[in-house]
N, C-alpha and C positions, 0 to 999 in steps of 0.2 A: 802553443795555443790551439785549441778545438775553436769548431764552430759549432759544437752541439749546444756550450751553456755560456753567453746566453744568445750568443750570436747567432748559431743553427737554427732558432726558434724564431727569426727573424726575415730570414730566407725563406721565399711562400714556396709550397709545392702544392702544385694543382694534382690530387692526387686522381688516378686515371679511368678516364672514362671505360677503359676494360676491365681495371677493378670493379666499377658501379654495376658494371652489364654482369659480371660473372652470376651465372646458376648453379643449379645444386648438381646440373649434368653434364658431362664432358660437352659434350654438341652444345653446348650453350654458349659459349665461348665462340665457336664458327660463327653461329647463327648470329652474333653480335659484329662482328667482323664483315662477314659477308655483306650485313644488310648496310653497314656502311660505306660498302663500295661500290654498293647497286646506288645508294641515295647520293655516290661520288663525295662523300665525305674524307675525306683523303688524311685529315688532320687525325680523327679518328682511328682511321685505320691504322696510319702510321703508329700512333698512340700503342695501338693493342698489339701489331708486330714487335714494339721497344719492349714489354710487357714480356712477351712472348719467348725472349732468349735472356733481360734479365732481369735479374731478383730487383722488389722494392727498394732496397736501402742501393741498391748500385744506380737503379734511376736516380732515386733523390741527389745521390753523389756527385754524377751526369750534371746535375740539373742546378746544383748550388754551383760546383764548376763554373758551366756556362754563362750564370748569370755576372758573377767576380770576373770571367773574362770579356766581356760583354762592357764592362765597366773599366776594363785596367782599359781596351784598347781603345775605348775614349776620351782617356787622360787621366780620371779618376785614381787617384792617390791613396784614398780611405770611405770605407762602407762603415757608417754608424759608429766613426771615430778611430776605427782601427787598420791599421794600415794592410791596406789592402794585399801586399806583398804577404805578407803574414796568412790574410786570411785563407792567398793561395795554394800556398804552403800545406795550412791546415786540412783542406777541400782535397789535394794529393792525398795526406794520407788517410783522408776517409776514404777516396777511392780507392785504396790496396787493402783497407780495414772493410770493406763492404764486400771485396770476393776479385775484383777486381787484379787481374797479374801488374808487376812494376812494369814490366815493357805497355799493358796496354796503359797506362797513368801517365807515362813517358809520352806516349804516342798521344793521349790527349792533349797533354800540356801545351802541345803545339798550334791548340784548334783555338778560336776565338768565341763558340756558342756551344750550347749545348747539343743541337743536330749535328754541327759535325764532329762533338766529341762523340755523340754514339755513331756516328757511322766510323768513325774511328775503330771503335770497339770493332762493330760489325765486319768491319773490313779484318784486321786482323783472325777474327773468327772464321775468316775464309765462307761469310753470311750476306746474302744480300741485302742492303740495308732500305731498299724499295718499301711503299707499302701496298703495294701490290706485285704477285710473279706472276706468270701465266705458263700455264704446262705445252705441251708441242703444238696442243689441238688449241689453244687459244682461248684453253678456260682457267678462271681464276682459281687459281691453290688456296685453301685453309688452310687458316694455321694450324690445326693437327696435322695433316699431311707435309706441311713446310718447313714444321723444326719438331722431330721427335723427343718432345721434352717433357708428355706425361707426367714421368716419374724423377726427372730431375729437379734436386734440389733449389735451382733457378727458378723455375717456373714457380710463380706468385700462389697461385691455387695450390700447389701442392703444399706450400707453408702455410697458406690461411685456412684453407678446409682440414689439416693433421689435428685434432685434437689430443691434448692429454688425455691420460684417463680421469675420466669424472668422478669414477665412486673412490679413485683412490682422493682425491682433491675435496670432495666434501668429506671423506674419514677424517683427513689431516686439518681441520677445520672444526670438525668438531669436538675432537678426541687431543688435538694438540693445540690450542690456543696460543700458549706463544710462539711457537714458531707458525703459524699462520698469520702473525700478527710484526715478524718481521721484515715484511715486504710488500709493499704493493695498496698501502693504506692509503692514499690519497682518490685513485680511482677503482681497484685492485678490485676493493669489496663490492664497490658496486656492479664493477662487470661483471663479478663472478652472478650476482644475482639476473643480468641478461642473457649467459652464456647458461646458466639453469632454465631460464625459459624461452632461449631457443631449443635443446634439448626434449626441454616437456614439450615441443613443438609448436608453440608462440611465434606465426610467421606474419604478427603484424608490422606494418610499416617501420615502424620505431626498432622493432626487434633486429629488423632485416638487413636496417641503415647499418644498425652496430656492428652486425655481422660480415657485410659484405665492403664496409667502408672503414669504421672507424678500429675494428677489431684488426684486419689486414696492415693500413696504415702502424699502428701499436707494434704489428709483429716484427714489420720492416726495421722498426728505430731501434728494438730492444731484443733482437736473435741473440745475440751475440753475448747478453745476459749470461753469467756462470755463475755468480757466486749467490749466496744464501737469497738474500734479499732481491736482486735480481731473477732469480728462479721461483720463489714466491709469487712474486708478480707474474711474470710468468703462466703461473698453474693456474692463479684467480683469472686469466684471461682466457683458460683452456688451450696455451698456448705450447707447442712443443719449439726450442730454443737451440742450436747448436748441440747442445751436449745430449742431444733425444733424449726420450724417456726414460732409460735404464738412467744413462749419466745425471740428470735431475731428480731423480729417486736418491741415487745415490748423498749428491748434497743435502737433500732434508734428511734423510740416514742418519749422515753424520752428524748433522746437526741434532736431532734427535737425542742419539747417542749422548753427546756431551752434554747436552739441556738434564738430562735422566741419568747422570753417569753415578749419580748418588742414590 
């Protein structure tokens, strides 16, 4: 049994105030961090240090974990009918299916909430799990200087800001209908219409939220997408998915291929 349908959709995730903060420029990220350490916002901080070593779907994992054990270790039996036993089961293997190693899934299983399932993580990463460190002189470390993780696949920004290529996305949209029309129809086509004007440069309110909340969130639940209709949705989101860009090229390819093979 998953918790993704329909029970995952039932587990709330506050998705993170360092997602909301992120800007279009690396130092945006500090600047949002820092200032909530100066305002001693500690809940914050902590927030965007969790943020900071790991990817969205491993929070969320973290985070349904927590709450199921939160719940077994006050006697509770079944969450919205189903036995809870079960649903802890299923929360393990979305945390080894999120990025997550079986020794660190192991080592949470043991934890009661979701802080110290991630300081769990943290600890085995040989990571301080503080939300705050301080260097010799006694000044507060940024998270860019705290975990070199720019370019690491972990780091939230580097999955929410990668986009597909655009022009190939609107070619196969208008030049291949059905296979554009394999995937991703529900909400698919509309994004692709926000993710075109944020592009044409559209940084109203509305445009922004998409972009910096609900388009990240999206990316976190469905990376791991490979197959035809999956990757669809995908590219309507301008989104790059596990199999990067070549490997997602590849599957509309093929698909192509066989649609045309007459």
């Amino acid at each position: 049994m998953s918790l993704r349908t329909p029970y995952r959709n039932r587990l709330p995730m506050a998705y993170l105030p360092a997602e909301r903060a992120l800007l279009d420029n690396p130092a945006g990220e500090d600047d949002a961090y820092m200032d909530a350490v100066r305002r001693g916002d500690m809940e914050t901080a902590q927030q965007m240090v969790d943020a900071a070593l790991l990817s969205p779907e491993q929070i969320f994992a973290l985070e349904q974990y927590g709450k199921l054990a939160e719940l077994y270790k006050k006697g509770e039996t079944e969450y919205d009918g189903v036995d809870i036993d079960q649903l802890i089961d299923a929360s393990w293997s979305d945390m080894t299916r999120s990025g997550l190693s079986e020794s660190e899934a192991n080592r949470v299983s043991l934890t009661h909430n979701y802080r110290d399932a991630t300081d769990a993580v943290f600890r085995m990463r040989k990571v301080d799990p503080d939300p705050v460190v301080y260097d010799s002189k006694g000044n507060v470390i940024p998270l860019s200087k705290r975990f070199n993780y720019q370019n690491d696949i972990r780091n939230p920004r580097t999955r929410s800001l990668q986009q597909f290529p655009y022009d190939y996305a609107k070619y196969l949209k208008d030049n291949f209908p059905e296979i554009w029309r394999a995937g991703g129809n529900i909400r698919g086509n509309d994004t692709f219409k926000w993710w075109t004007a944020y592009r044409k440069g559209d940084r109203s309110e509305k445009v922004l939220y998409w972009w910096k909340t609900t388009r990240p969130a999206w990316i976190a639940r469905h990376f791991n997408d490979h197959r035809l209709p999956g990757v669809i949705a995908q590219i309507k989101w301008g989104a790059v998915g596990k199999l990067g860009v070549a490997g997602m090229k590849r599957v509309v390819e093929d698909a192509i291929r066989k649609r045309y093979a007459d």
